[in-house]
Structure formats: structure tokens, C-alpha cells
N, C-alpha and C positions, 0 to 999 in steps of 0.2 A: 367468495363464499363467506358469507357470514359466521361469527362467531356462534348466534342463537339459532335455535327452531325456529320454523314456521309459525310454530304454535305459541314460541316466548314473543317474536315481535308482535303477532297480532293481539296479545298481552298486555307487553308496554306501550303500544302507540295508544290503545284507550285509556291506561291509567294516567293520573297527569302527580299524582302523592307518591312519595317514597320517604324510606326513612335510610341516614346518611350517618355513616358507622365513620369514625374517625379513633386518632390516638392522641392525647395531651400530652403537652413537655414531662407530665411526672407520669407517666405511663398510661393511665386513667383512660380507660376507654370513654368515648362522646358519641351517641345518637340523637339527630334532633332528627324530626320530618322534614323535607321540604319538597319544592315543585320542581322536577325532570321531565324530560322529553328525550324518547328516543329518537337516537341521529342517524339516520339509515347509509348518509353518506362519508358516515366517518363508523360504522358498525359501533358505535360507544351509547354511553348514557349520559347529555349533559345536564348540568344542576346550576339555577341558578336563584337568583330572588330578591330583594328590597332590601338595602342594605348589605347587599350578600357580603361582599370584603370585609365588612367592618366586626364581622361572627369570630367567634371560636373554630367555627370548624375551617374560618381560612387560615386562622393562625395556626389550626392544627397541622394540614396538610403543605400550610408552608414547609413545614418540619418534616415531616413524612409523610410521603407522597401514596402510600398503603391506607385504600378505604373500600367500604364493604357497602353497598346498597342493595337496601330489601326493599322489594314489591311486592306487595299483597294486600288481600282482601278476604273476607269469610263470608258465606253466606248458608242458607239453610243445608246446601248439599255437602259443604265441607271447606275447607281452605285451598290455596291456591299461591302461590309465591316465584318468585325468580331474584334468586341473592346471586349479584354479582360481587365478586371479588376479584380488584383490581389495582391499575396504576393509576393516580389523579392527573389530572394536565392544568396548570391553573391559566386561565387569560385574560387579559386585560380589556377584552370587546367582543361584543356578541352576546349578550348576556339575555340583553331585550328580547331574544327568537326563542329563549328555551320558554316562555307562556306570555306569547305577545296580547294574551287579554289582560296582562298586565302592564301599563306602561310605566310603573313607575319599577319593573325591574332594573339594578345598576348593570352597568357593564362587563363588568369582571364576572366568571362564571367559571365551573369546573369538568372538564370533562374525566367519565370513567372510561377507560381501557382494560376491559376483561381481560382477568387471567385466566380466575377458574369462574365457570355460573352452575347452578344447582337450582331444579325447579321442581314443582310436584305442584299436583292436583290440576293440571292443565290437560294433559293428554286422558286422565280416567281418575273420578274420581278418591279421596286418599291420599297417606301419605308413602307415596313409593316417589323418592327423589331419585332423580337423573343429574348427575351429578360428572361434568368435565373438566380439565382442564383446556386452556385453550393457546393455541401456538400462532406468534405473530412472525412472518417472516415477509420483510418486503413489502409490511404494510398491508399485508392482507392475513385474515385470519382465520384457522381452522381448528379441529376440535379432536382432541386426543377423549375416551373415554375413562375414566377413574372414578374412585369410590369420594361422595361428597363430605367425609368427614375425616 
């Protein structure tokens, strides 16, 4: 069983931008954009890009494995979003698959491990978030319901 909706995968497989919430040595929160792909056989979200290791946000997540991705978009009918909140995985190969029209992506790349996700304007438009936490047990994961804030 998947961590997401229905409605969040067929979300993230068309978006290929997110933006990647991190924490610095002096507490400092870090957001830059970058390019993900959802991983339907690992249920996670992974990140990777040009240069990726060489960033702040590898040095960040060396340090603390706590990072937050947002997806979204706006258009005339309203916004739309899925923030995950999760554990980072860092690895050292595989990096080239998270957007192979890239090939000059490095090999190192990060996968997200939802804890909690919260999405809105997908199911109707608005913002009425749906907001879970989610339970990994034996590597499969499932979806407890709670308030997203």
C-alpha cells in the first residue's frame, strides 16, 4: 500500500520541479528547487542533479537526515501542492534515473522517505489540506489520518 493517494502519484509522476527544504550546521533553514521523480518501487521521492554532492543541501542532510519537499504549481483555478515530510537516504549511484534527459546528472542522489505528506487543491478545488502521518513497518507503508499542522 502506498504512502500517497491516487490522486498525489498521478501529481508527482507529471511534475519533474520541487523545492527541497533542508537544515544548516547553524540551524538556518535551506530551500533551493530541484529536479525529482517519483519512485513507485521504493513509494519515496528521489532528488538528484549536476553537481548534486558538491551543494549545501548534501552537506546539509549529511548532518540531518530531516527534509521537507514541496510540489506545486498555481494556475487560474487555484493552487495545488503535496509537501512531504520525511527521512533522507543519501547514495552514492543511481542518480542518472531521477531525469535521464539529463545526462550530465552525478551519481549521488537522495531519496525522501515520507513521514508525514499534506496536499490540497488536487481532489477539489482550494485550500482544504489532507494532511497524514504515515507508518512504515517492514518496509511497507501505510497512512494514519492527522491534522497537517
Amino acid at each position: 500500500m502506498s504512502a500517497f493517494t491516487a490522486t498525489e502519484v498521478e501529481y508527482l509522476q507529471r511534475m519533474t520541479m520541487c523545492r527541497l527544504a533542508t537544515v544548516g550546521a547553524n540551524g538556518q533553514p535551506h530551500v533551493i528547487p530541484v529536479t525529482f521523480r517519483y519512485n513507485p518501487a521504493e513509494d519515496a521521492i528521489d532528488i538528484g542533479g549536476v553537481d548534486f554532492a558538491a551543494g549545501k543541501k548534501w552537506r546539509d542532510l549529511q548532518r540531518n537526515h530531516r527534509a521537507t519537499v514541496l510540489v506545486d504549481d498555481a494556475n487560474p483555478q487555484g493552487a495545488r501542492a503535496v509537501e512531504i515530510r520525511g527521512d533522507a537516504e543519501l547514495h552514492e549511484s543511481g542518480g542518472g534515473e531521477v531525469n535521464p534527459r539529463f545526462p550530465n546528472f552525478v551519481p549521488q542522489f537522495v531519496r525522501i522517505r515520507p513521514r508525514f505528506i499534506v496536499s490540497w487543491g488536487l481532489e477539489e478545488p482550494g485550500f482544504h489540506p489532507f494532511g497524514r502521518a504515515v507508518e512504515r513497518a517492514a518496509g511497507r507503508a501505510g497512512q494514519t489520518n492527522e491534522s497537517p499542522r
